[in-house]
DRENTI-249214 format. One line per field, with one value per residue (C-alpha): residue in one letter; x, y, z. Coordinates in steps of 0.25 Angstrom, whole numbers, plus 2048, in hexadecimal, padded with zeros to 3 digits. Layout:
! DRENTI-249214
tinu: A / ...
X: X / ...
Y: Y / ...
Z: Z / ...
//
This chain:
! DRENTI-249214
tinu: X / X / X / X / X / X / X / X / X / X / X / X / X / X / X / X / X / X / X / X / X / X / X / X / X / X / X / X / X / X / X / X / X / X / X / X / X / X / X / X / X / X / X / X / X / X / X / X / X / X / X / X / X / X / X / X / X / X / X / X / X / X / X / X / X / X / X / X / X / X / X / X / X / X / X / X / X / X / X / X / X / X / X / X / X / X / X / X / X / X / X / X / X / X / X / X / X / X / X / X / X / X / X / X / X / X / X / X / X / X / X / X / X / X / X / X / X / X / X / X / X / X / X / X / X / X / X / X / X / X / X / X / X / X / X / X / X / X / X / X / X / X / X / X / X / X / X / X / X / X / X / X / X / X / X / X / X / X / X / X / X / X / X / X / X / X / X / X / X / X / X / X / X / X / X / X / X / X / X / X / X / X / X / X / X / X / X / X / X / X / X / X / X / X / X / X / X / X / X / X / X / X / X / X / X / X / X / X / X / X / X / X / X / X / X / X / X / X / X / X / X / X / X / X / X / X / X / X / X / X / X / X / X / X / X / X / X / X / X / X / X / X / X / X / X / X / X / X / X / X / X / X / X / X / X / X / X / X / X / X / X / X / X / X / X / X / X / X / X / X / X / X / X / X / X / X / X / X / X / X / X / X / X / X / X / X / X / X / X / X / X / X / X / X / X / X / X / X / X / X / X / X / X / X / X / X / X / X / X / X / X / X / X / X / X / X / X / X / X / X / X / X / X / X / X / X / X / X / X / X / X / X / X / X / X / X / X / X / X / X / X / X / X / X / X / X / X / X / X / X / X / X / X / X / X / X / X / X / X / X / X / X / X / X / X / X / X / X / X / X / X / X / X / X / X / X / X / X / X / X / X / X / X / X / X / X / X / X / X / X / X / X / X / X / X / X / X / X / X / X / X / X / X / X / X / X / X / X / X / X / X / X / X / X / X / X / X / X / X / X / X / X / X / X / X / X / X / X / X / X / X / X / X / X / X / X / X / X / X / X / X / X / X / X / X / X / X / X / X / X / X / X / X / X / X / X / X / X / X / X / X / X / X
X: 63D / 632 / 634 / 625 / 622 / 620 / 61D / 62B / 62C / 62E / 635 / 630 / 63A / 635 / 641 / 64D / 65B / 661 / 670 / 66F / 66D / 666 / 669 / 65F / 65E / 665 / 65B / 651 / 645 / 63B / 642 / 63F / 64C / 64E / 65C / 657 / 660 / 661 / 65C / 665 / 673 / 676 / 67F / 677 / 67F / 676 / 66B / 65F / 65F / 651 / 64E / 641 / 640 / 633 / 635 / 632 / 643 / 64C / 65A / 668 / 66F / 67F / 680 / 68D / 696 / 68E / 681 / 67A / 66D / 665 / 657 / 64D / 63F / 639 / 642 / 648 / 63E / 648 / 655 / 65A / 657 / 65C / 668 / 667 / 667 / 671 / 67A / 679 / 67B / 688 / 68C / 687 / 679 / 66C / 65F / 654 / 647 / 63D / 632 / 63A / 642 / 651 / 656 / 665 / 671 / 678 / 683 / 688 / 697 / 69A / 693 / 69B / 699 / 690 / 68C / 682 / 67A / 679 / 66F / 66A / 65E / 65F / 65F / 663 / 654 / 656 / 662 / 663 / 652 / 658 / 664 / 65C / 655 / 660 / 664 / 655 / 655 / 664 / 661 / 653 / 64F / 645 / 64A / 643 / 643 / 64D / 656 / 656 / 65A / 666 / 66A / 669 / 675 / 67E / 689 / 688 / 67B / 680 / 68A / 680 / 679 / 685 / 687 / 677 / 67A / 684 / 67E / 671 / 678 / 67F / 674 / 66B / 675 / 674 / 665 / 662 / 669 / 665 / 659 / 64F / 657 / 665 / 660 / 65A / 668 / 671 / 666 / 667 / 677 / 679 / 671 / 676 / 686 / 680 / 67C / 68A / 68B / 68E / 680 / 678 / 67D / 67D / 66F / 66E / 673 / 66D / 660 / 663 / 665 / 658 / 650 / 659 / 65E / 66E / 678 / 685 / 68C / 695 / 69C / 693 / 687 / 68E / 690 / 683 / 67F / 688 / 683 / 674 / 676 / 67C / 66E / 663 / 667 / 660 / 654 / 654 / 657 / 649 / 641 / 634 / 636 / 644 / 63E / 633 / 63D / 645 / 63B / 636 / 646 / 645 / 63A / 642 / 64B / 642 / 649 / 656 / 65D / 669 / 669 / 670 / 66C / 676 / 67A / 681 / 682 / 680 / 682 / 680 / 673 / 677 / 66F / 663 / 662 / 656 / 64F / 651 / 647 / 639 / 631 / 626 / 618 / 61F / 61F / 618 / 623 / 61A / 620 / 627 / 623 / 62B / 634 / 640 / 638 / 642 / 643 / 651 / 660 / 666 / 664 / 66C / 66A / 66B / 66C / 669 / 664 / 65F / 665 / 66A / 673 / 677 / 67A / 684 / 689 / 68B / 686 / 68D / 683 / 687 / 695 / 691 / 687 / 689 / 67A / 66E / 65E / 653 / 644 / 637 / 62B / 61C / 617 / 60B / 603 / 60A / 618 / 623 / 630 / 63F / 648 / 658 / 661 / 671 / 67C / 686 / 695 / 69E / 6A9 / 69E / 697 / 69E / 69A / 68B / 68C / 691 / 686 / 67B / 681 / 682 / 674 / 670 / 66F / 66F / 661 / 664 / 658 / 65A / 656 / 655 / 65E / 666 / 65A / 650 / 64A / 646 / 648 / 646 / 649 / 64B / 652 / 648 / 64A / 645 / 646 / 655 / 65B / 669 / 66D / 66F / 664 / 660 / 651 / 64B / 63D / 637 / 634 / 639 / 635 / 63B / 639 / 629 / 625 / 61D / 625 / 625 / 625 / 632 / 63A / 647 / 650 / 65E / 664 / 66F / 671 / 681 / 67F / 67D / 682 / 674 / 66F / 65E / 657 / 649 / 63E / 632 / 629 / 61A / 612 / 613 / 602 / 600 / 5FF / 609 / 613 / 622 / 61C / 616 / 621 / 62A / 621 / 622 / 631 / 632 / 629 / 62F / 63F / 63B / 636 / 641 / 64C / 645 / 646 / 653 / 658 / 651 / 656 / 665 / 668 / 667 / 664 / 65B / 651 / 655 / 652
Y: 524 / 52F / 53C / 53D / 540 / 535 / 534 / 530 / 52C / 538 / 53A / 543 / 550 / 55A / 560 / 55B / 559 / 568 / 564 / 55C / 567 / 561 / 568 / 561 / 56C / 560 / 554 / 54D / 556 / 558 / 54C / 54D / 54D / 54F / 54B / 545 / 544 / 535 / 534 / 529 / 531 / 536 / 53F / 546 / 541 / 539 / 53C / 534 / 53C / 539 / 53B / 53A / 53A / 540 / 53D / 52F / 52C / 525 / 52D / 526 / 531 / 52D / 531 / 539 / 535 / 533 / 531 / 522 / 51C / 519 / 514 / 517 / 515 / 510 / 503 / 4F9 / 4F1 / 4E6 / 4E1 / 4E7 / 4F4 / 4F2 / 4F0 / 4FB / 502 / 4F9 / 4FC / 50B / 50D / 507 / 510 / 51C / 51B / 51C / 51F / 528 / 520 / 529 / 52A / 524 / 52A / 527 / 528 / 52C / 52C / 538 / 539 / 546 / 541 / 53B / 547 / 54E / 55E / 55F / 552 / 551 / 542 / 541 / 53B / 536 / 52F / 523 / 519 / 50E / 506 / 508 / 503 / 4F7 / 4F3 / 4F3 / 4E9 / 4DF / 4E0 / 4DC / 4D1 / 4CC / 4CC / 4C7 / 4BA / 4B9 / 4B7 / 4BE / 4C2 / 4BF / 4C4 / 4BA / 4BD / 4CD / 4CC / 4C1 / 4CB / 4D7 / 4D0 / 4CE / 4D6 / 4D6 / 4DC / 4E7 / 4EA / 4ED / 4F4 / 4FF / 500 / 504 / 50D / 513 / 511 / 519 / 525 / 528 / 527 / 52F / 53A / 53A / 538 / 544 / 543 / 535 / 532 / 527 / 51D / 521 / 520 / 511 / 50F / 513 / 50B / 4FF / 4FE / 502 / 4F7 / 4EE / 4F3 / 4F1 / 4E3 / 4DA / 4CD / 4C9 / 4CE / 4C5 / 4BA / 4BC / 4C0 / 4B3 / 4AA / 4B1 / 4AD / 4A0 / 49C / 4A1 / 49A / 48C / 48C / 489 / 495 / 495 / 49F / 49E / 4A8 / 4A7 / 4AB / 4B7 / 4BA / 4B8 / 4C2 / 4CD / 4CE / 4CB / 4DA / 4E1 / 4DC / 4DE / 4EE / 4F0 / 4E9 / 4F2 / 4FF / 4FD / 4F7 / 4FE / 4FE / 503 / 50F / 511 / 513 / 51E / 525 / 528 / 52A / 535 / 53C / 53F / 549 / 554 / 553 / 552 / 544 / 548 / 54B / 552 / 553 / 55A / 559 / 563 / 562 / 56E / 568 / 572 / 578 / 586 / 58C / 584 / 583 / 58A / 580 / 577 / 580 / 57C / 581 / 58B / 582 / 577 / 56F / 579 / 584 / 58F / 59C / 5A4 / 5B4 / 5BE / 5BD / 5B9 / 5AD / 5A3 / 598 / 59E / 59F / 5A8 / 5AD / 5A7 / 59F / 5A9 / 59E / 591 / 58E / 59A / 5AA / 5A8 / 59E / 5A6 / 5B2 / 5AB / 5A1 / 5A9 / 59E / 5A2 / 59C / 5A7 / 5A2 / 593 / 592 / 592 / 594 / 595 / 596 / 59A / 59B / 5A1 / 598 / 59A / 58D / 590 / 590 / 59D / 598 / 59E / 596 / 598 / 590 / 592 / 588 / 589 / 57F / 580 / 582 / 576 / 57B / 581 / 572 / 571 / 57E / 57B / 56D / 574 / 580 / 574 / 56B / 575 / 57B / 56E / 56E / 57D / 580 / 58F / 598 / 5A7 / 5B3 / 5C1 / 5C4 / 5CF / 5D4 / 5D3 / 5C5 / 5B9 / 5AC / 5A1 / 593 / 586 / 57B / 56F / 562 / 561 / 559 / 556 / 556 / 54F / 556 / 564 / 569 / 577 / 576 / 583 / 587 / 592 / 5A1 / 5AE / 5BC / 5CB / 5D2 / 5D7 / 5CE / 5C0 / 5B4 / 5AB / 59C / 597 / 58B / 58A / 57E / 57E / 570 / 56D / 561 / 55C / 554 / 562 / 56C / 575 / 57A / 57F / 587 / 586 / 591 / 591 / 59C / 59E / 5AB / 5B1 / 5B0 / 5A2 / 59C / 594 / 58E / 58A / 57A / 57E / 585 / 579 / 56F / 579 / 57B / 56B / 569 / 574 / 56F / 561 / 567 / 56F / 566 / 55A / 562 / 566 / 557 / 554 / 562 / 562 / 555 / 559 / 54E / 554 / 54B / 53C / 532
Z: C16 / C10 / C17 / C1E / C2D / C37 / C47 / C4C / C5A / C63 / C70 / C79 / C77 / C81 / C88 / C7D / C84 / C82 / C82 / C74 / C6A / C5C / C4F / C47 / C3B / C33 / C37 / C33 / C30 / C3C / C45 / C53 / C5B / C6A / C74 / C83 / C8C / C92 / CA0 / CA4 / CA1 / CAD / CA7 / C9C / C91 / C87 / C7F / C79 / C6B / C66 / C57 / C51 / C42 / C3C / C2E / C27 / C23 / C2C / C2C / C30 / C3B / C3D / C4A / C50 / C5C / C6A / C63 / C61 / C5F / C6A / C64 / C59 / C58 / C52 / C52 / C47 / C44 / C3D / C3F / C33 / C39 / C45 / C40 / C38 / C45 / C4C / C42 / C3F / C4F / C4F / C43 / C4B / C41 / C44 / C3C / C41 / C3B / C34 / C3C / C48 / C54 / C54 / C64 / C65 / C70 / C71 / C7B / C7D / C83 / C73 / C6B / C64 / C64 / C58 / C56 / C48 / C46 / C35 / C2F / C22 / C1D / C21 / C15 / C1D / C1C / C0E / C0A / C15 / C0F / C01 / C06 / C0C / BFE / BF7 / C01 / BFF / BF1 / BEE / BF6 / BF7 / C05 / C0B / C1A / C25 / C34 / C3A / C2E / C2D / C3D / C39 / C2F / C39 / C41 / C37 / C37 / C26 / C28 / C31 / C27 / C1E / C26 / C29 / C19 / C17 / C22 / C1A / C0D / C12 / C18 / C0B / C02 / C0B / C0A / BFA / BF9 / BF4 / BE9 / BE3 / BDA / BDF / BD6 / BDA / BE9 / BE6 / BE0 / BEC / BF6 / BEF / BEC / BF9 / C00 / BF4 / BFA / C08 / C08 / C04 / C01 / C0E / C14 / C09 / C0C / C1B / C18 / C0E / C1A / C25 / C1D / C1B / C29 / C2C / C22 / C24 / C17 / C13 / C10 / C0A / C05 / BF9 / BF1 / BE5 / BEE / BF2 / BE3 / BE1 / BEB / BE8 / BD9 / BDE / BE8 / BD9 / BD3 / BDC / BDD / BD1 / BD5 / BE2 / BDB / BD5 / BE0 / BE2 / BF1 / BF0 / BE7 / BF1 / BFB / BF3 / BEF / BFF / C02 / BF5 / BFD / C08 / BFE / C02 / C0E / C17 / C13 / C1D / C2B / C38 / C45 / C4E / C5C / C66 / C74 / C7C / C8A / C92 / C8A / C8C / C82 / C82 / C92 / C93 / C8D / C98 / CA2 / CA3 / C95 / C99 / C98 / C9D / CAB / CB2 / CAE / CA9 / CA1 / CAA / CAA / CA3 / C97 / C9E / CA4 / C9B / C99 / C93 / C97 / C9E / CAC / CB8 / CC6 / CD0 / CDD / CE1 / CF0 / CF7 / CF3 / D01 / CFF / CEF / CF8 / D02 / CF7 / CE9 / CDF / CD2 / CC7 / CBD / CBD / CC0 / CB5 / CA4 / CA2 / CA6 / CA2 / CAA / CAC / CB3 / CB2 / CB8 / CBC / CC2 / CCF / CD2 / CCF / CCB / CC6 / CC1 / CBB / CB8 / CB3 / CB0 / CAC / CB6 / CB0 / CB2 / CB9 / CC3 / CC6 / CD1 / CD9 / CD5 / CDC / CE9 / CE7 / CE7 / CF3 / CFA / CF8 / CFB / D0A / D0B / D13 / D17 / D13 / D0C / D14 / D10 / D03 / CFF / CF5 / CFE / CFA / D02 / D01 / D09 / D05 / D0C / D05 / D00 / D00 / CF3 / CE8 / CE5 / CD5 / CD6 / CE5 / CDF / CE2 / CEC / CED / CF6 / CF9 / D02 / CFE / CF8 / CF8 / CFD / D09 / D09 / CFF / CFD / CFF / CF3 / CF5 / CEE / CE9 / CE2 / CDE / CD7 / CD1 / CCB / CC2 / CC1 / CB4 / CAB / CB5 / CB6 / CBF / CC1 / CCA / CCC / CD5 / CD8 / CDE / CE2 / CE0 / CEF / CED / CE6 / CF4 / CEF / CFC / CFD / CFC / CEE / CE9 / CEE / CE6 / CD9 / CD9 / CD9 / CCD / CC5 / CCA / CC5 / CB7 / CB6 / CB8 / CB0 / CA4 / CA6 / CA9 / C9A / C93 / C99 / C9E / CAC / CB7 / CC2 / CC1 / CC2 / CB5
//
């Protein structure tokens, strides 16, 4: 319980889910947290939450509508824990160990529009060890394996269980304010209040069938029992081990006992989407030149297929798009590369689609242009993302100039409604070729849309 740091398990949290924002100002101290989205959700709506607690104290979240517990490392070791856990997720409970990692489901159909998980420390160990004292000392019988897991099925025991649940989260909310022996006092009535009558002698039977021994169960035993949990409070009020405990849990004073994590959905990530672009330094995407090199939002898709096509068919991305972000890269070898991105608006999904099918088995080239430029592009069959893809290589340039080796692809992913358009140019004198390019543009396309499947919930790239 001692607020000391620890090596939790990690999960790797590289490119985080941008739709899920985290307000974790009110959290545990340091805790690591990062939202994935699930590969095998075809539709994008459910997230692995993973929670990775720094500190040595085990805090009890209560968790909000659309969020359940999915794992937790490291695992109960017991059956009394695991029913600790059993229990608290069917009371929508769950503790993130300390010094563990606590894995939540988060569905984004059931959360509500500022959803907050609570929390407190958790108590629960405490409390529940303390009860099975009591049971221990008031009959005498020291349990075994076989007994603790009997016990972990019966439904008195789950009972029990829900009170110390209970019992823990309020006394965590009023730590702060009780001296060492007032804190011993709450722990030990409120495990004595926990553990009824009914659980001993379940627990006094459950031990004598596994020891072979006769049981019966008789009104002054009962009696018996109920005056021997009012004595034995004193006894634990003063045990050392008990005192040790508080005196650990007293430590973490100097710190938050209460918690909040808070969770907002912002599905499409307007504001964040240029963090879905490549991060300069990364897979080969080198910074671009130039302080308008991005990544940022802002700019616009100017066309999709060749400027031929844009010139006899108007594409209206400025009225068909809600956002975008975009981004000039140097990737090397004489390579110059671009990307945009946009979320298409709903109501123009339809249009898009038609845009993309059509592009599809369009295989005209682009001749001379208004402004003088060049561009010459056949349709490759290249690598396909979910059909919707226009995929072009040839060369660009202006009358009297070099031509430029050149590629470009546009996909556009249903699921999220985005849409991304990647280029890929040569240096006139790198003695690059089309080929090259061609081999170039698919590696950055892949890159591009892999992180954007992981950072928007996109599905280019099969699962």
């Amino acid at each position: 319980m001692g607020k000391f740091a620890v090596n939790p398990p990690i999960t790797e949290c590289r490119y985080p889910a941008l739709t899920l924002q985290l307000d974790t100002s009110a959290f545990v101290d340091e805790a690591i947290v990062c939202p994935k989205f699930v590969a095998e959700d075809k539709e994008r709506h459910i997230y692995r939450l993973h929670l990775s607690n720094l500190r040595g104290f085990p805090v009890m979240l209560r968790l909000p509508a659309g969020v359940t517990p999915h794992t937790v490392t490291p695992q109960a070791a017991n059956p009394i824990s695991q029913l600790v856990t059993y229990v608290g997720a069917r009371r929508g409970l769950a503790v993130l160990p300390g010094g563990g990692e606590l894995v939540l489901a988060v569905n984004a159909l059931d959360l509500a529009r500022d959803a907050r998980i609570s929390g407190a420390l958790d108590l629960t160990g405490v409390v529940l060890d303390t009860g099975v004292a009591i049971i221990r000392m008031v009959t005498g019988y020291e349990w075994n394996d076989k007994v603790i897991e009997a016990m972990g099925r019966a439904q008195e025991f789950a009972d029990a269980v829900a009170c110390v649940m209970d019992q823990s989260e309020r006394i965590a909310k009023k730590i702060s304010t009780l001296t060492a022996r007032q804190l011993a006092g709450e722990l030990s009535y409120a495990a004595a209040g926990c553990m009824s009558t009914e659980l001993i002698v379940r627990a006094a039977e459950v031990y004598a069938r596994f020891n072979y021994q006769a049981y019966n169960e008789d009104q002054s035993l009962r009696e018996a029992l109920r005056a021997a949990v009012s004595r034995v409070v004193a006894v634990i009020e003063n045990a050392p081990a008990l005192t040790q405990i508080v005196a650990t849990m007293l430590a973490a004073r100097s710190g938050k006992t209460t918690f909040g994590l808070g969770l907002t959905l912002q599905d499409p990530a307007i504001a964040n989407l240029y963090k879905a672009l490549p991060t300069p330094g990364s897979g080969g995407f080198r910074p671009g030149h130039g302080a308008s090199a991005g990544p940022a939002n802002g700019g616009q898709l100017t066309f999709v297929g060749t400027p031929c096509m844009a010139d006899n068919q108007p594409q209206l991305w400025a009225a068909w798009t809600q956002a975008a972000a975009y981004a000039r890269y140097d990737r090397g070898g004489g390579y110059g590369t671009s990307v945009q991105v946009a979320y298409v608006r709903p109501e123009h999904k339809d249009a898009v689609r038609a845009l993309f099918n059509n592009l599809a088995g369009d295989t005209a080239r682009c001749d001379l242009r208004r402004d003088g430029s060049i561009v010459e592009l056949d349709n490759h069959d290249g690598k396909q993302y979910g059909s919707v893809t226009d995929y072009r290589i040839g060369r660009a340039g202006w009358d009297n100039s070099e031509y430029v080796p050149y590629g470009a692809a546009a996909v556009w992913d249903p699921t999220k409604n985005v849409v991304v358009h990647v280029s890929v140019s040569a240096d006139p004198y790198s003695g690059k070729d089309v080929d090259e390019v061609k081999n170039e543009l698919a590696k950055a396309l892949d890159y591009v849309v892999g992180k954007l499947d992981v950072s928007l919930g996109t599905t280019y790239l099969p699962a």
